[in-house]
C-alpha positions in Angstrom: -44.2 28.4 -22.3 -41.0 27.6 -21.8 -39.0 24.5 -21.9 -37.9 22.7 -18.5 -34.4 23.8 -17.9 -32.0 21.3 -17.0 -30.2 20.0 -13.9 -26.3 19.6 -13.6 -25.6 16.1 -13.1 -25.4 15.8 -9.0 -21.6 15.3 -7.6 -22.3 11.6 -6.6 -23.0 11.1 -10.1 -19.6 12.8 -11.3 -17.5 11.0 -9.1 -18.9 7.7 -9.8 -18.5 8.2 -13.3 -14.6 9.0 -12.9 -14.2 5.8 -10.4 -15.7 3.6 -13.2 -13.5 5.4 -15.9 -10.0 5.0 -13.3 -11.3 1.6 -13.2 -11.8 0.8 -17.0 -8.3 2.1 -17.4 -6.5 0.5 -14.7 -7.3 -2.8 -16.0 -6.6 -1.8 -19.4 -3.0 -1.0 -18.4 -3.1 -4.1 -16.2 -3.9 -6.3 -19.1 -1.7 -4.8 -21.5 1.7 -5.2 -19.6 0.5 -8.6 -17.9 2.1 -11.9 -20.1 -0.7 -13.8 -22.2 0.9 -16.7 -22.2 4.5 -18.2 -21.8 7.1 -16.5 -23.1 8.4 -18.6 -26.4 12.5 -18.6 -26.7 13.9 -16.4 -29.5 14.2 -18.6 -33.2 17.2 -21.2 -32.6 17.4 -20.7 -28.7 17.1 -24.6 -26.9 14.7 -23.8 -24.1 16.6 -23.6 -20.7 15.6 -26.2 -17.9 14.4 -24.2 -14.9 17.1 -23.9 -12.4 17.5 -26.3 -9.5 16.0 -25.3 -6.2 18.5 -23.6 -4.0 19.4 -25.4 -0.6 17.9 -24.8 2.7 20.6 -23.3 4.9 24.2 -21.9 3.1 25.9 -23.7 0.6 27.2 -27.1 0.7 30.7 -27.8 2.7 31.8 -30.9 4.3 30.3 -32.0 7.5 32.8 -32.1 10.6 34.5 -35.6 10.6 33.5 -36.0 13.9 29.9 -35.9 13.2 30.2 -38.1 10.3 31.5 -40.4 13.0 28.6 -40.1 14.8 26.2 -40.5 11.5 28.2 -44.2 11.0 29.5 -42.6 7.5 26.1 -40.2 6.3 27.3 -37.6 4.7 26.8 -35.0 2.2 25.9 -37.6 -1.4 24.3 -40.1 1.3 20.8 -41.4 1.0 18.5 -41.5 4.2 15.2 -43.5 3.2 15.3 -42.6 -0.2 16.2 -38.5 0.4 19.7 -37.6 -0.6 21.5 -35.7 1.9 22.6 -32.4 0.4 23.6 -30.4 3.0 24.7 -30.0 6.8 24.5 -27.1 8.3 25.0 -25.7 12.4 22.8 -23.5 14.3 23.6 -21.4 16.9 21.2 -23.9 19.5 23.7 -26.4 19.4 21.1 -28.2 16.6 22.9 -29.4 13.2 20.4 -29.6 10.4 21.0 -32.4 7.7 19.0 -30.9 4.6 17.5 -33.9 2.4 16.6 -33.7 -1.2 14.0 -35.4 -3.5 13.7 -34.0 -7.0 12.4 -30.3 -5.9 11.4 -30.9 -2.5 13.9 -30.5 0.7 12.9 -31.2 4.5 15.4 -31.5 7.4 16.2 -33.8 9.9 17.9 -31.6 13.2 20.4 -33.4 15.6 20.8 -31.8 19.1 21.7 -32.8 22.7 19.5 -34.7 24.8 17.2 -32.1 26.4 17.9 -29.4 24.4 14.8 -29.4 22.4 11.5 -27.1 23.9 9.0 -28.9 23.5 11.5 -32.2 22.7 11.8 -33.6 19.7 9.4 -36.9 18.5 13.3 -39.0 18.5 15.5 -39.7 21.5 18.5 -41.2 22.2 20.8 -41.8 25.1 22.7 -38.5 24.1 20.9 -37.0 22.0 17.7 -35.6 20.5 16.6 -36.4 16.6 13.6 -34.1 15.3 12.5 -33.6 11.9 10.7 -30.7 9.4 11.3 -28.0 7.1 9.7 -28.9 4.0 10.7 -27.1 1.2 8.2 -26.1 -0.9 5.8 -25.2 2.0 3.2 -27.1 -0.3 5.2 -30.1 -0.9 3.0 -32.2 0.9 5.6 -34.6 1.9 4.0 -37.4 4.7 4.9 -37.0 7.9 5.2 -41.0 8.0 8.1 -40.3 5.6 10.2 -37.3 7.3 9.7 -40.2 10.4 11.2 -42.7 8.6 14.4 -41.1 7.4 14.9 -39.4 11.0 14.1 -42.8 12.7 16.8 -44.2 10.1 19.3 -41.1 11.4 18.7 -41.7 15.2 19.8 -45.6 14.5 23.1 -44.6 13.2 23.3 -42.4 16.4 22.4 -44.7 18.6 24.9 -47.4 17.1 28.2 -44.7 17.6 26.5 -42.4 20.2 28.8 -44.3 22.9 32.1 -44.2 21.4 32.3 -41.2 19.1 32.9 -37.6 21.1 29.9 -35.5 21.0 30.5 -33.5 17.6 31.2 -29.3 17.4 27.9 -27.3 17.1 26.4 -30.0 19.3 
């Protein structure tokens, strides 16, 4: 009698075998050239502070005059409801953004003319239209009760020199 012969192992069976192997390996590499843990400085290196979050919209300049006029005197240093302002910036919908800061979080408070806004914004005044949003990070979780606060605190200022004061540029 003779011995059973054997059967080649099936196709399925060979491909399935590499897949698991590609597998295996990929998350070998994968492991090896991922971090284990935070990166320690080199011997007498201070560790670095992590670098400040960048503003919104482009870098700081000085508001127009004009629209500091309109603001009553907020300006870029200000504080609105316990946000520092950091930066103004214009759009080209006739909106000017004032960017405010807390430690690492930013959300803006937008200043256009009455009407302008589709749908409006929640603020109004005679002239103009005060809206509010932005946050920066998007998981910041800031309270909507407080981005309402600090633009409420905005459209007062506009509303006490909306009647003398010229309507600013970029408005």
């Amino acid at each position: 009698m003779t011995a059973p012969s054997e059967k080649p192992p099936r196709l399925f069976a060979r491909i399935a075998a590499a897949v698991l192997l590609l597998g295996v390996f990929a998350f070998l590499v994968a492991a090896q050239s991922s971090p284990s843990g935070p990166a320690s400085p080199p011997a007498g290196a201070e560790a670095e502070a992590p670098a400040p979050a960048e503003p919104f919209g482009p870098a700081p300049a000085p508001p127009d005059p004009a629209l500091v006029a309109l603001l009553d005197g907020l300006t870029v240093g200000s504080e609105v409801n316990g946000w520092k302002v950091v930066n103004f910036y214009p759009t080209n919908e006739s909106v000017v953004w004032m960017e405010l800061q807390k430690g690492e979080v930013f959300f803006s408070v937008g200043i256009g003319p009455k009407g302008t806004g589709k749908p409006p914004p929640p603020i109004q005044t005679e002239t103009y239209e005060v809206g509010y949003g932005m946050p920066r990070p998007r998981n910041a979780g800031i309270a909507t009760q407080e981005m309402t606060a600090a633009a409420e605190q905005v459209a007062t200022r506009i509303r006490k020199r909306e009647k003398e004061v010229p309507r600013p540029k970029g408005l």
